[in-house]
C-alpha positions in Angstrom: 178.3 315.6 62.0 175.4 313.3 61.0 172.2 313.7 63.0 169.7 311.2 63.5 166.1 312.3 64.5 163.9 309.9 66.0 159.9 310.1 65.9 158.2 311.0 68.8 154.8 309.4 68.9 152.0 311.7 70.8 148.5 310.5 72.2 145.8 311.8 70.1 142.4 310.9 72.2 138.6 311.7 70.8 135.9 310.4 73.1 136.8 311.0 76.8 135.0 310.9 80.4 136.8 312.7 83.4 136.5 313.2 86.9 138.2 315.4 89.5 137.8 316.2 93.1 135.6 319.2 94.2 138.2 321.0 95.7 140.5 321.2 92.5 137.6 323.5 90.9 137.9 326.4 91.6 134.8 328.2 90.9 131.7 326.0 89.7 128.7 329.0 88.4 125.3 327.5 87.4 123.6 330.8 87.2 123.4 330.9 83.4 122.9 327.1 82.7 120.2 324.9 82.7 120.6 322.6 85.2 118.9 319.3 86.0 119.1 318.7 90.3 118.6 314.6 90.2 118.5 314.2 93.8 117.1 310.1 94.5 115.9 309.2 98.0 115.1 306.0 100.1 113.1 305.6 103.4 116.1 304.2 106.2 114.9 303.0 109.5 111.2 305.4 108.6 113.5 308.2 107.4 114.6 309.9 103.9 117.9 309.5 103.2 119.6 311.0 100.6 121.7 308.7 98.5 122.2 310.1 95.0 122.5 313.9 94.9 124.0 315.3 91.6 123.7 318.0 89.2 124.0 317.9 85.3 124.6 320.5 82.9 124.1 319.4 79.5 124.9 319.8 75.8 127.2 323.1 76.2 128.3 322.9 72.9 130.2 320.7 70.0 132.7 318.1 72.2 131.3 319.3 75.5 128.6 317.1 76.3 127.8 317.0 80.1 129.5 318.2 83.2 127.8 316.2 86.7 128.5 317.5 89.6 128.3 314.5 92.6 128.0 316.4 95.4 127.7 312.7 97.1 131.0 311.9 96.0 132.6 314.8 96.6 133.4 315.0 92.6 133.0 316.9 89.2 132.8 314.4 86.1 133.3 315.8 82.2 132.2 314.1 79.0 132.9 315.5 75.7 135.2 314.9 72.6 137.7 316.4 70.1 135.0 318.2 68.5 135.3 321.0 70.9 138.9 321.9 69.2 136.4 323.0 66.4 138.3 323.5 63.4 141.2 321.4 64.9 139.3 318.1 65.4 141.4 316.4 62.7 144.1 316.6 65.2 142.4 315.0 68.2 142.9 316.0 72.2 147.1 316.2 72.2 149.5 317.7 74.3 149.7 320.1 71.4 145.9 320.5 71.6 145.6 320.8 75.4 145.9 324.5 75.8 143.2 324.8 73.3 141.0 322.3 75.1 141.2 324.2 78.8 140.0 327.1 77.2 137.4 325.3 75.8 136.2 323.9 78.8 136.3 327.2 80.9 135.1 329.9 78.4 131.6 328.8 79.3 131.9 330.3 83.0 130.5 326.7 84.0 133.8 325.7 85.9 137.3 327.3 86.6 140.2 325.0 86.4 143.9 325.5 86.1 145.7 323.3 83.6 147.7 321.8 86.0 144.2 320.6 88.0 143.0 319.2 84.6 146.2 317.3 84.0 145.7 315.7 87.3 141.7 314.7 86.3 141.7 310.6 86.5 139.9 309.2 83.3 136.9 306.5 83.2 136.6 306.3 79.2 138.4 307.6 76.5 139.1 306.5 72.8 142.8 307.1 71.2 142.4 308.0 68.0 144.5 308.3 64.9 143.4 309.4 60.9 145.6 307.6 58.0 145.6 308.9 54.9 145.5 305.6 52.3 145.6 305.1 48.7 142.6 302.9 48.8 140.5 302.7 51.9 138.2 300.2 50.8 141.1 297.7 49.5 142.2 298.5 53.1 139.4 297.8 55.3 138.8 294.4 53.1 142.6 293.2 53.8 142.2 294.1 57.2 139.0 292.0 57.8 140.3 289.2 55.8 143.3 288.9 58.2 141.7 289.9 61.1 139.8 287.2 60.5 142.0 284.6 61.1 142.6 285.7 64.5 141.2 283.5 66.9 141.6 285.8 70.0 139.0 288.8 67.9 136.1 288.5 66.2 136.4 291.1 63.6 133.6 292.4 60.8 132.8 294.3 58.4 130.2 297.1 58.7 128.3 299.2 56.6 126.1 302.4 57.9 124.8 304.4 54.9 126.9 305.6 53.0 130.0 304.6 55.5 131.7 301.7 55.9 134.5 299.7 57.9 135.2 297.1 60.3 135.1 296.6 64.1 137.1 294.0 65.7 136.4 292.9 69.5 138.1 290.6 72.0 136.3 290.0 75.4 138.1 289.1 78.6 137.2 288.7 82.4 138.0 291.7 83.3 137.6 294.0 80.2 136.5 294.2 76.2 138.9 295.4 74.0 137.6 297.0 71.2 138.9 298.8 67.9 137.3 300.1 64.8 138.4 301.5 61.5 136.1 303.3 59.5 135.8 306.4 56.9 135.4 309.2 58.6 134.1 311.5 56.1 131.2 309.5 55.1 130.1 309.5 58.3 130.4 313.2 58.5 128.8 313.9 55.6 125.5 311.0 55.6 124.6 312.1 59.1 123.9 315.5 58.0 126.1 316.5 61.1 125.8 320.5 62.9 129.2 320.4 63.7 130.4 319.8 59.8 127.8 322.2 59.2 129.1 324.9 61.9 132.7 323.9 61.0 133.0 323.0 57.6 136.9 323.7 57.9 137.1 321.0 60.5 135.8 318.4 57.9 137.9 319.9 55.1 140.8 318.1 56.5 139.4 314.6 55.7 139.2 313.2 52.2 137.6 309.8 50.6 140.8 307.7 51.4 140.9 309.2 55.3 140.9 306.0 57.6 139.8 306.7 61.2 141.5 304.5 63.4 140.2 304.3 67.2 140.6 302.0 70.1 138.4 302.2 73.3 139.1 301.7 77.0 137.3 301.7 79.7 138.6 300.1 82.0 141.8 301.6 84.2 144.1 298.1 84.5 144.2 298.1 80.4 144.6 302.0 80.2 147.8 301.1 82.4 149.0 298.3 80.4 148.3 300.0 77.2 149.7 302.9 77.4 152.3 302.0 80.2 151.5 304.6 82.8 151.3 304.1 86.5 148.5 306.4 86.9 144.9 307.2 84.6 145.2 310.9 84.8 144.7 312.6 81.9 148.1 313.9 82.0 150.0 310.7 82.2 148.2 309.3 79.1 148.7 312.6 77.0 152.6 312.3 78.1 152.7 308.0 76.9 154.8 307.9 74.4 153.3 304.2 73.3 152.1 303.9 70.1 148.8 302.0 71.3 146.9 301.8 67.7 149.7 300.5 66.1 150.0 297.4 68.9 146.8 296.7 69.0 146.2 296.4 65.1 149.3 294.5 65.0 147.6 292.4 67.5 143.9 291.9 65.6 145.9 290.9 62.1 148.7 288.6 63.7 146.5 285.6 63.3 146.8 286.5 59.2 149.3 289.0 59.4 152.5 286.2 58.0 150.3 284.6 55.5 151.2 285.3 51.6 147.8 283.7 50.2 146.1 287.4 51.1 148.7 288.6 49.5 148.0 290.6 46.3 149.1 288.3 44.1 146.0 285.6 44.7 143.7 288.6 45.7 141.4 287.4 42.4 142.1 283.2 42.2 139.7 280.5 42.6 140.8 277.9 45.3 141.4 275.6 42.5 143.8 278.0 40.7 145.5 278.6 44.1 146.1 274.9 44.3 147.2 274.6 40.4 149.6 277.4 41.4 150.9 275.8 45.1 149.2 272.4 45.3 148.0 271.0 48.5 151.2 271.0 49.8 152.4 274.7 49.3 148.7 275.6 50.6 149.2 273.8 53.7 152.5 274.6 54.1 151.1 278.6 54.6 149.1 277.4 57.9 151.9 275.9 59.0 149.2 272.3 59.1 146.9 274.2 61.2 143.9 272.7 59.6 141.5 274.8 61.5 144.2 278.1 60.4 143.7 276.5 56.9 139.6 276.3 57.1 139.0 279.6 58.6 141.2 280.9 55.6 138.5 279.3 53.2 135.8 280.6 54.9 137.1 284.1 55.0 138.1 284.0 51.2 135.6 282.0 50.1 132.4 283.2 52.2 129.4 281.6 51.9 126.0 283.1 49.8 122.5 282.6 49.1 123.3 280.2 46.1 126.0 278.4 47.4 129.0 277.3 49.6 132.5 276.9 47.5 133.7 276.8 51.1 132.2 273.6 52.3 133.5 271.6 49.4 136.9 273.1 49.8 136.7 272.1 53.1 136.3 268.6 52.2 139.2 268.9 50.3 141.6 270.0 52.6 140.6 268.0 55.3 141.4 264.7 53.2 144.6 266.0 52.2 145.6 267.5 55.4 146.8 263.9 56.5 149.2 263.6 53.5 151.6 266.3 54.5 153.8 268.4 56.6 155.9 271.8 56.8 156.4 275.0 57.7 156.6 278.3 55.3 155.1 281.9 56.2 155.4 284.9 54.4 153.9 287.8 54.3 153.4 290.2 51.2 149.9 292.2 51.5 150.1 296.3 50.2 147.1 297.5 52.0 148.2 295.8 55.3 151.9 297.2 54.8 150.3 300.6 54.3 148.0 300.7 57.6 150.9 299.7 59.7 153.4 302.0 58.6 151.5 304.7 58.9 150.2 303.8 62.1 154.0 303.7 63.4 154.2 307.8 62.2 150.5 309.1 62.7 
């Protein structure tokens, strides 16, 4: 008998914000916290009336940032992160992880939940997160850019932050922004000088040079239901999705470059004029399927302008007088670094 397994892909989250109804608490203790009372009053009709009454407890410890308690509205709101599964913040808040995180959340004497309460919480923010372990994470982060780039729905850069670098590609809509970034996560561990890599130098073990971290943000409940196809934004719904969300939506921010062979490896290092020696007009066209504007945003992300000078502009010209000439259709697509990303994003 011949058994096929099939991958199960879990939720991993990082950032979150969460918010419950009073009544699911069952015991809220401020005795041995410092709390901040920020009641905020108006004058109605010559009297005060209350119309913001909350309490914050703050900075509890790594990954549990704030608890405010709205007595208003009746409701209890969380912040934190997957730093508060200490030396298991590699693997990110999980149903795996979610025994670990009640515990974290209670052992403070702040606030008594049951689990099945903290499933229920309904969630305002939160960022799905995902680490890939690459053979070359700069080679990656450039391919990514340079196909990302030819995108028009994102604009997607490049950014560097000490010692850390990566990219962060953004689409904005009515309703929403969509945002992802990829970036290593090490060097931003280690150049901020941070307590909790100092308190938890295990945790930070687990990441290496080549350690991509891969996160997409949402914050707004419409796309956290599209996304991750749930009916509901409780926290228990999302941890149970079995929708690979970082792999869509990096499938999503390359598809603009994702079928086009000239950011493949093998013209990685030619001049435009080589690449025309190689292809001529015709066979470079032919890649953009005649989308001249396809075709000039490709020379402006290969080519990219600099304080001396602009190959770009004058390739432009180029194009455009020989864009009239011809017609056709080809697409491949044959980029290592992109190919690596995305499978691993379809097993992370």
């Amino acid at each position: 008998m011949t058994f096929v397994y099939k991958f199960v892909y879990m939720i991993k989250l990082d950032s979150f914000k969460i918010k419950l109804p009073i009544e699911q608490i069952n015991c809220i203790k401020l005795d041995n916290h410092k709390a901040k009372h920020l009641p905020i009053c108006e004058i109605f009709e010559g009297k005060k009336k209350i119309i913001q009454d909350k309490i914050m407890v703050t900075s509890l410890d790594h990954g549990f940032n704030r608890v405010t308690i709205d007595n208003l509205q009746n409701e209890v709101i969380i912040e934190g992160s997957a730093k508060i599964l200490k030396s298991n913040y590699y693997d990110g808040i999980s149903l795996n992880t979610f025994e670990q995180l009640h515990q974290e959340l209670t052992r403070h004497k702040l606030i008594d939940i049951s689990q099945d309460n903290l499933m229920k919480a309904q969630m305002f923010t939160l960022d799905c997160t995902v680490n890939l372990e690459l053979k070359d994470i700069k080679q990656s982060v450039r391919a990514t850019v340079e196909h990302g780039s030819m995108s028009s729905n994102y604009v997607i850069k490049n950014f560097t932050k000490g010692s850390n670098f990566g990219f962060v590609a953004t689409r904005d809509v009515k309703s929403y922004k969509e945002r992802s970034t990829g970036y290593n996560k090490l060097m931003e561990v280690l150049s901020t000088k941070s307590k909790f890599a100092k308190d938890y130098p295990d945790a930070i073990k687990r990441f290496n040079l080549n350690t991509l971290r891969f996160e997409s943000n949402f914050a707004n409940f419409a796309h956290v239901r599209d996304n991750f196809k749930v009916t509901s934004n409780t926290l228990g719904a999302i941890l149970n999705s079995q929708e690979n969300v970082n792999l869509k939506m990096f499938e999503r921010i390359i598809n603009g470059g994702k079928q086009l062979e000239l950011f493949s490896d093998a013209y990685e290092n030619l001049k435009f004029h080589d690449i025309i020696k190689e292809i001529g007009y015709k066979g470079f066209l032919e890649k953009f399927n005649y989308n001249l504007n396809a075709a000039k945003t490709f020379i402006s992300v290969k080519y990219p302008r600099t304080p001396k000078s602009n190959p770009g502009a004058r390739y432009k010209k180029i194009i455009e007088q020989k864009y009239a000439e011809l017609t056709k259709d080809q697409r491949h697509f044959n980029n290592q670094f992109i190919t690596e990303i995305t499978e691993k994003l379809k097993t992370a």
